[in-house]
LUMGU-132745 format. One record per residue (C-alpha): x negated, y negated, z negated; residue in three letters; residue number from 0. Coordinates in steps of 0.2 Angstrom, whole numbers, padded with zeros to 4 digits, m for minus. Layout:
N
+-------+-------+-------+-----+-----+
:     u :     v :     w : res :   n :
+-------+-------+-------+-----+-----+
:     X :     Y :     Z : ALA : NUM :
...
+-------+-------+-------+-----+-----+
//
This chain:
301
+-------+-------+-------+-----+-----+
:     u :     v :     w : res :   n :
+-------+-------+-------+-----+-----+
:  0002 : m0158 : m0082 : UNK :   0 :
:  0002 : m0172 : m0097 : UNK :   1 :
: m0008 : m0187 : m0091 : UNK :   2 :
: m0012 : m0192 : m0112 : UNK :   3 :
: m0030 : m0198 : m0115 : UNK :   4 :
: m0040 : m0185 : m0126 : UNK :   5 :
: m0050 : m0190 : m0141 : UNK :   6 :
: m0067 : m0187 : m0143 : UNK :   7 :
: m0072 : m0173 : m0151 : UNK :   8 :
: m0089 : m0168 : m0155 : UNK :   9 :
: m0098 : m0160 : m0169 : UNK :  10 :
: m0100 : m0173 : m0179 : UNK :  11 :
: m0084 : m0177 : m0182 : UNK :  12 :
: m0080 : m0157 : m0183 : UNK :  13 :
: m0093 : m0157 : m0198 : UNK :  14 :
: m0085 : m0172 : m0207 : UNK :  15 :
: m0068 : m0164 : m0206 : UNK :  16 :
: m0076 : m0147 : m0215 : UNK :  17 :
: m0084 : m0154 : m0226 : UNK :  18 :
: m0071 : m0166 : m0234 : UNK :  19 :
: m0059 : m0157 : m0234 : UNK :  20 :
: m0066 : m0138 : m0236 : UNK :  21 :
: m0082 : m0142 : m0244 : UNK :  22 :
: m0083 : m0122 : m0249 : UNK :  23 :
: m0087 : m0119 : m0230 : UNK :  24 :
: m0096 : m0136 : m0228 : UNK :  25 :
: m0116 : m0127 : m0229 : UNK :  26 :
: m0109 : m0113 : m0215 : UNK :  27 :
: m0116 : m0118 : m0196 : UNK :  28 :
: m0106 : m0126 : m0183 : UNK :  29 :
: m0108 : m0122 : m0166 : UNK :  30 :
: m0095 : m0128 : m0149 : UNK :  31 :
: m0087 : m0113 : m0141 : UNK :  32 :
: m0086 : m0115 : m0122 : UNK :  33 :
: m0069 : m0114 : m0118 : UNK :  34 :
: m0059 : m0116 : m0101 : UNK :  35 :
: m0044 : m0122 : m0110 : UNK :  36 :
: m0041 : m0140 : m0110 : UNK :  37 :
: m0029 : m0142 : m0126 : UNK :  38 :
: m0040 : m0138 : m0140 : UNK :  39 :
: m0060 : m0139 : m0145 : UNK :  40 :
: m0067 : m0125 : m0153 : UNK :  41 :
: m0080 : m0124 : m0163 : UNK :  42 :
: m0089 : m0111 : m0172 : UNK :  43 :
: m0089 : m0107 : m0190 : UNK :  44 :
: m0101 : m0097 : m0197 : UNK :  45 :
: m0101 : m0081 : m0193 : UNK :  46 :
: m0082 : m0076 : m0197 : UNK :  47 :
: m0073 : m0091 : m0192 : UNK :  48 :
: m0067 : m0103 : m0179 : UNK :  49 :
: m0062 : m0121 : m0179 : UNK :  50 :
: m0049 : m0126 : m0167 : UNK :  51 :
: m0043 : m0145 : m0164 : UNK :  52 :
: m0029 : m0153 : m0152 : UNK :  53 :
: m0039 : m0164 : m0140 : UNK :  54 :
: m0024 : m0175 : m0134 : UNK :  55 :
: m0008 : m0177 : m0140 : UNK :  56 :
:  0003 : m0166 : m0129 : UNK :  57 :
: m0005 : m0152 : m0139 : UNK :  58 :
: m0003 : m0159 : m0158 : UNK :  59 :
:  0014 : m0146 : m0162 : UNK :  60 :
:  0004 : m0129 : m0157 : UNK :  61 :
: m0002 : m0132 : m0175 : UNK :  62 :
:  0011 : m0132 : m0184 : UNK :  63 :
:  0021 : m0118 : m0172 : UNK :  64 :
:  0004 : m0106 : m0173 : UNK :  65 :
:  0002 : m0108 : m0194 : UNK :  66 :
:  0021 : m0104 : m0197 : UNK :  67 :
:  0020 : m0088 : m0181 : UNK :  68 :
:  0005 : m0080 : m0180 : UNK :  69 :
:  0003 : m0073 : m0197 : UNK :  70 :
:  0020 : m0065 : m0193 : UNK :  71 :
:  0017 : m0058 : m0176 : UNK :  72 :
:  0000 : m0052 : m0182 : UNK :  73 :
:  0008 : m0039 : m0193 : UNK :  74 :
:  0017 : m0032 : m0179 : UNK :  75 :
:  0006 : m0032 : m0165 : UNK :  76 :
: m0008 : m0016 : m0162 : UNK :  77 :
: m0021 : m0029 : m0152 : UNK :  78 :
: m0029 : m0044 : m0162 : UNK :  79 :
: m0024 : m0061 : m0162 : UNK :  80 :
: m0030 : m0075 : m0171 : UNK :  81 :
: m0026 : m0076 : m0187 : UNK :  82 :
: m0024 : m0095 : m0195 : UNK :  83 :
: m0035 : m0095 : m0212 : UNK :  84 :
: m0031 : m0114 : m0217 : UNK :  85 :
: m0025 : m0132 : m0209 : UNK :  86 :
: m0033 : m0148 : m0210 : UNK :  87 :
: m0025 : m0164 : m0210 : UNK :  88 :
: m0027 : m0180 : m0203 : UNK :  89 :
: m0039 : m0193 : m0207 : UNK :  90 :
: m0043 : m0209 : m0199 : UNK :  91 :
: m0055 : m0202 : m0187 : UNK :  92 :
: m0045 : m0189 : m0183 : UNK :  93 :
: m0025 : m0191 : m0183 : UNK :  94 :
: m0019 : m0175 : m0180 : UNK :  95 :
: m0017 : m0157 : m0191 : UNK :  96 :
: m0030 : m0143 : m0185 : UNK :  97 :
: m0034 : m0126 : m0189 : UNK :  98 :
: m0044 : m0114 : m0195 : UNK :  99 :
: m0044 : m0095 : m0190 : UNK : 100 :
: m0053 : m0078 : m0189 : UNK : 101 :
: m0066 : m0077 : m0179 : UNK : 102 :
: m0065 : m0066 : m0164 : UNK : 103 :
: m0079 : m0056 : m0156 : UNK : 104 :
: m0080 : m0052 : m0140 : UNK : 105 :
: m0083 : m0061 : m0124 : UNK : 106 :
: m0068 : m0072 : m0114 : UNK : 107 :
: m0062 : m0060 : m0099 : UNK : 108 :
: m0068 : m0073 : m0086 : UNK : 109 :
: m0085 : m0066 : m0092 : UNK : 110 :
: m0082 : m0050 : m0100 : UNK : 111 :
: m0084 : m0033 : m0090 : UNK : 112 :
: m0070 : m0022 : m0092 : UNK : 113 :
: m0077 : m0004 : m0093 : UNK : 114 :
: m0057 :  0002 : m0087 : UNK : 115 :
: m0042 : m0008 : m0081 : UNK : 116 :
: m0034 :  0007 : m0085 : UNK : 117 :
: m0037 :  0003 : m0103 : UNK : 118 :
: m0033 : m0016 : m0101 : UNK : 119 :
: m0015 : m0012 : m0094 : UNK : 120 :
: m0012 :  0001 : m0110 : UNK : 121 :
: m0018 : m0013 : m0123 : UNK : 122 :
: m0009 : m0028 : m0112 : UNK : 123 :
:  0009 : m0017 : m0112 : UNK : 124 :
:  0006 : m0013 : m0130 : UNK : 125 :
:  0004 : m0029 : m0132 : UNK : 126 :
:  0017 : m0036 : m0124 : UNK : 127 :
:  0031 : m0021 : m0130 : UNK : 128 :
:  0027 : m0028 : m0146 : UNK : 129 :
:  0031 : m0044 : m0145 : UNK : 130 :
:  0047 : m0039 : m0136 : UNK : 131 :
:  0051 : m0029 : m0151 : UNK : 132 :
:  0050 : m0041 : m0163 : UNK : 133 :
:  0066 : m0049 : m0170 : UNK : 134 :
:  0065 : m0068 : m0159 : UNK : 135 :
:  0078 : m0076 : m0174 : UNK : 136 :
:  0071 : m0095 : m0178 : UNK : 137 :
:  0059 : m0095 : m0164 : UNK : 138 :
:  0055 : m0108 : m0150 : UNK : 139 :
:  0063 : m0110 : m0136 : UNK : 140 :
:  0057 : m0114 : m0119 : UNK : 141 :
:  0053 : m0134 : m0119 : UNK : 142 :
:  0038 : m0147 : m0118 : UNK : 143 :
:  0029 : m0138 : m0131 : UNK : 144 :
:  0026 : m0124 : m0122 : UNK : 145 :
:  0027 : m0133 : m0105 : UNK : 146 :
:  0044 : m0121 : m0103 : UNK : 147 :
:  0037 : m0107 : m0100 : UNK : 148 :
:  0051 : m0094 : m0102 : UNK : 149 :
:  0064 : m0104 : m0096 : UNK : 150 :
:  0073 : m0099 : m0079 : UNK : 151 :
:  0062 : m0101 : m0065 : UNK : 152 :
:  0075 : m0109 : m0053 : UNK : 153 :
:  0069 : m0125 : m0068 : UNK : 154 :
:  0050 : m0124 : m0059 : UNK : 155 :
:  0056 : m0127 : m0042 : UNK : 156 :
:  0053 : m0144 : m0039 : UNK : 157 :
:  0036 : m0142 : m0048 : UNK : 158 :
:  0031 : m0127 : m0039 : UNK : 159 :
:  0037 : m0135 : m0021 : UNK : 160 :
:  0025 : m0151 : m0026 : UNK : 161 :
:  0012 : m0141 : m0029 : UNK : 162 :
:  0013 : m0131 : m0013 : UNK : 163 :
:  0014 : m0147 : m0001 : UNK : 164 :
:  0000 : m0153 : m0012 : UNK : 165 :
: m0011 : m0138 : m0009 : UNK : 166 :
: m0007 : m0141 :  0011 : UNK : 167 :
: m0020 : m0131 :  0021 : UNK : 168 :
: m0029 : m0126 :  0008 : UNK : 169 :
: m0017 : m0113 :  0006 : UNK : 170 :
: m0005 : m0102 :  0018 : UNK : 171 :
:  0011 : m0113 :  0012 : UNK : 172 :
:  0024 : m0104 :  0024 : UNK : 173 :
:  0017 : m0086 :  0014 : UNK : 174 :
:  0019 : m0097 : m0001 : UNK : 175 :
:  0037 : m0105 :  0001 : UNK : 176 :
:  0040 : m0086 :  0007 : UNK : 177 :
:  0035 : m0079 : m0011 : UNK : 178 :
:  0042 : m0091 : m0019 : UNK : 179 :
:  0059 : m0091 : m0011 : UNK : 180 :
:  0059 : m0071 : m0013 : UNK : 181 :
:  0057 : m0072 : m0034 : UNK : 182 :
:  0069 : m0087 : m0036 : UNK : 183 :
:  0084 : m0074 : m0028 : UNK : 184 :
:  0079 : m0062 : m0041 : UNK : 185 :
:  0094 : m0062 : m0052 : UNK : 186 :
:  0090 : m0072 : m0068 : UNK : 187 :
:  0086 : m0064 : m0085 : UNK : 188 :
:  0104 : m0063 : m0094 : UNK : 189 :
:  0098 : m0053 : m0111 : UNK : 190 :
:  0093 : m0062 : m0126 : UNK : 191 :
:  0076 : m0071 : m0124 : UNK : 192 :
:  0060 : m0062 : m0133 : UNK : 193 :
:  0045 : m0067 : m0139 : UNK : 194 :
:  0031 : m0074 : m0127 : UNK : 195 :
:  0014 : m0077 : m0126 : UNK : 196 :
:  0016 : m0088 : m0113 : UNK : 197 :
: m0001 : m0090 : m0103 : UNK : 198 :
: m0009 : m0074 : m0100 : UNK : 199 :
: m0022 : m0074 : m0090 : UNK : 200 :
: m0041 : m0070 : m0092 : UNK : 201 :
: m0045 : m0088 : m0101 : UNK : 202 :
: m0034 : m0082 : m0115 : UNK : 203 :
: m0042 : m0063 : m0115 : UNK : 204 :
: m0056 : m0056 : m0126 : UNK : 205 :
: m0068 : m0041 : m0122 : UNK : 206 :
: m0077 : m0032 : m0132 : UNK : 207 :
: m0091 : m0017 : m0127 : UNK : 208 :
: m0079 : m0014 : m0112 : UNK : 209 :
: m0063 : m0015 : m0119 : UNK : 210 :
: m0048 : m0026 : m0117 : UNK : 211 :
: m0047 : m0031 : m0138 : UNK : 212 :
: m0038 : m0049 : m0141 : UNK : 213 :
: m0028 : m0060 : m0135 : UNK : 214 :
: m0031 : m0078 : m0139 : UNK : 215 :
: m0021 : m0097 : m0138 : UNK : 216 :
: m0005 : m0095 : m0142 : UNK : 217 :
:  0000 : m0112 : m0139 : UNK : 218 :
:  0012 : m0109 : m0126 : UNK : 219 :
:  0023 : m0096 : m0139 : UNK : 220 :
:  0040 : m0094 : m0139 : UNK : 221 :
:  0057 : m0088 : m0135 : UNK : 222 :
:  0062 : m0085 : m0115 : UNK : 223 :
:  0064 : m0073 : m0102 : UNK : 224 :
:  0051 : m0056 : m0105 : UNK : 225 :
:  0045 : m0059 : m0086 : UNK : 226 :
:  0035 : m0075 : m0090 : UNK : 227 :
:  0020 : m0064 : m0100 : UNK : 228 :
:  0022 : m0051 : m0083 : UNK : 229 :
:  0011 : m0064 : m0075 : UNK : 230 :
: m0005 : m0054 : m0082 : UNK : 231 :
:  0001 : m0040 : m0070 : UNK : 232 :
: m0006 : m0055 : m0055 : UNK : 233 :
: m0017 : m0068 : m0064 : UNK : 234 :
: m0030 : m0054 : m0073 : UNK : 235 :
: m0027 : m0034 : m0067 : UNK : 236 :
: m0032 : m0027 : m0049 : UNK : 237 :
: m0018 : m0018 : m0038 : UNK : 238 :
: m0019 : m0001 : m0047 : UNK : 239 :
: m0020 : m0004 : m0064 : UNK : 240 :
: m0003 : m0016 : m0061 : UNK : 241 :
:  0006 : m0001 : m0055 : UNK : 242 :
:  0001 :  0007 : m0072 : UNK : 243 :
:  0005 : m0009 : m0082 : UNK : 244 :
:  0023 : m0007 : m0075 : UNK : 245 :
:  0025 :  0010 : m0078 : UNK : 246 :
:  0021 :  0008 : m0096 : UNK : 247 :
:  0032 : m0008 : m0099 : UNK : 248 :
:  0046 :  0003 : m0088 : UNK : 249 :
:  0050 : m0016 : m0079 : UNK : 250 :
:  0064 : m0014 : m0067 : UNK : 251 :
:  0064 : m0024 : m0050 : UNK : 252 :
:  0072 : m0041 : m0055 : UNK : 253 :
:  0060 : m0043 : m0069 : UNK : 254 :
:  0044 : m0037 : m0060 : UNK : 255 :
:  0049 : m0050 : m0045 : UNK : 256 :
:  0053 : m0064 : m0057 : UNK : 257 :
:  0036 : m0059 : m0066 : UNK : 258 :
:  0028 : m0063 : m0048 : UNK : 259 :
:  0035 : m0077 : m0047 : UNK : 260 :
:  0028 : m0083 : m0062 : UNK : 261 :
:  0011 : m0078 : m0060 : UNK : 262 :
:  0014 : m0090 : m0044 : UNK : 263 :
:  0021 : m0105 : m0053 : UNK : 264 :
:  0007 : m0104 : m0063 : UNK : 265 :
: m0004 : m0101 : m0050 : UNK : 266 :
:  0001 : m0115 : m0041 : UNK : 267 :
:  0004 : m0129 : m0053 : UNK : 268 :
: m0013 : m0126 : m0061 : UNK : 269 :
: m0022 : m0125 : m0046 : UNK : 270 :
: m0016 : m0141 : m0039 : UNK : 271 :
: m0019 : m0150 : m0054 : UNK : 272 :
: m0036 : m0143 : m0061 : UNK : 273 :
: m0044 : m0139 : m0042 : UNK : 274 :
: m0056 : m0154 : m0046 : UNK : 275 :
: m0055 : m0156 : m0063 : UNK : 276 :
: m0058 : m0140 : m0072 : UNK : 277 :
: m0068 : m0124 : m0060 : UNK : 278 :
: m0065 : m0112 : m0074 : UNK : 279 :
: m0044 : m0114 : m0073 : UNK : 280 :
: m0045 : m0117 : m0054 : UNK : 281 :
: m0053 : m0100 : m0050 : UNK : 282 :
: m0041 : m0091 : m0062 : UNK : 283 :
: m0026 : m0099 : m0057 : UNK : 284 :
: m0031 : m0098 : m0036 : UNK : 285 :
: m0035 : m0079 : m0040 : UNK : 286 :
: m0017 : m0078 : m0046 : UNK : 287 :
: m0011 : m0088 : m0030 : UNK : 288 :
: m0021 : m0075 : m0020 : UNK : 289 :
: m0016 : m0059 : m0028 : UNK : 290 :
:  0004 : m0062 : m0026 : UNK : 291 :
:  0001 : m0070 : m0008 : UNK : 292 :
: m0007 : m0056 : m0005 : UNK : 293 :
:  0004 : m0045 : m0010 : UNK : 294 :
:  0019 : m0051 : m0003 : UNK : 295 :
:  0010 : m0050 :  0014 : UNK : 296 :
:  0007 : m0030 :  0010 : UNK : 297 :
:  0025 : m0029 :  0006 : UNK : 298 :
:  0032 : m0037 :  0022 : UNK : 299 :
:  0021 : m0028 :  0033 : UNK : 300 :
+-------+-------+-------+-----+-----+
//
């Protein structure tokens, strides 16, 4: 995880960035939006819009990928994303480019009650067949922009092992190193890479009256191996509704495991890192570290 000093953001600053430089939405009200994430501040705009801005620098090129991407990939794909409506530029109290987008109603899926993880699993394996199916020509590949998510997992090793001695006993490290081990030996993804979300977990999840209906922050989006967005099968849905998820998706086994593995990696990593620093991303990612331990456990039995 980047070590970059944020900027201060608040809603003063926020309000002077509308209203110079999109005075026609400068008399709308402007509200922060709670958010788990660490990247970006969000802020409300009105009643149909949202103001997202990188809070440090790590995160400064998600701007310019999600203004040239999403507008594409929200064509294609049957659940809702956002949807940038206009960019801002950088001024000398804010140096960086930021966005404006569709609002999105609903509640985040840390939150939200889910009336059918039935449901969840169809929309997230619509979701994610779409992206698949979309031609990946001119996209992003795995790198420091989208902290290489998609890239081979045998590349997260050292990383992954760090964070497993650094979670020593807070966690079962033998069952972990165990689980690890087994998805590094699945055999690596050899078929062009597709697009990605990246990071889907409940932070990144809208729902509305029950149901499962956006996916949010596409700042990790690229072009890498389809088992990095199979981490939703550990980090969000229960036992049952992951069986269903698969059976949607038809995964087959060295793509299902390597989709275990990175819902560990993630797990891990982020756990280590944000167990003191961030309770909202700690409990998501140590529920993802709980899931597939537990699993594997079931498994081995």
């Amino acid at each position: 995880m980047s070590q970059s000093k944020e900027i201060i953001i608040d809603l003063q600053l926020v309000q002077h960035l509308i209203t110079s430089q999109f005075p026609q939405w400068a008399e709308l009200s402007l509200r922060p939006v709670d958010s788990a994430g660490t990247d970006n501040a969000i802020y409300r705009l009105g009643e149909e819009m949202a103001v997202r801005l990188p809070r440090a620098e790590w995160a400064i090129g998600q701007v310019e990928k999600e203004q040239r991407w999403l507008p594409m990939l929200a064509q294609k794909i049957p659940v809702s994303i956002p949807v940038p409506l206009a960019q801002g530029v950088p001024t000398e109290d804010y140096p960086w480019f930021w966005s404006v987008y569709r609002w999105l109603d609903g509640e985040n899926a840390t939150v939200g009650q889910l009336a059918s993880y039935y449901q969840a699993a169809t929309a997230l394996a619509q979701f994610i067949y779409a992206m698949q199916s979309i031609d990946p020509t001119g996209g992003p590949a795995p790198g420091s922009h989208n902290s290489g998510r998609g890239e081979p997992l045998a590349m997260r090793d050292s990383a992954v092992r760090d964070a497993i001695a650094t979670l020593n006993p807070i966690i079962d490290t033998e069952i972990a190193e165990a689980a690890w081990d087994l998805a590094l030996h699945a055999p690596a993804w050899q078929g062009q890479g597709v697009w990605i979300h990246g990071d889907l977990h409940p932070g990144n999840l809208l729902i509305d009256k029950g149901r499962l209906s956006a996916v949010i922050d596409f700042g990790t989006l690229g072009i890498g191996d389809p088992a990095c967005d199979l981490m939703v099968a550990w980090t969000f849905l229960t036992a049952e509704s992951r069986e269903d998820f698969r059976t949607l998706l038809s995964v087959d086994e060295a793509t299902w495991v390597r989709g275990r593995g990175w819902a560990l990696s993630f797990g891990l990593i982020a756990y280590a890192y944000y167990i003191d620093k961030n309770p909202g991303l700690a409990a998501i990612s140590r529920r993802a570290i709980d899931e597939v331990l537990s699993e594997h456990v079931n498994r081995c039995e």
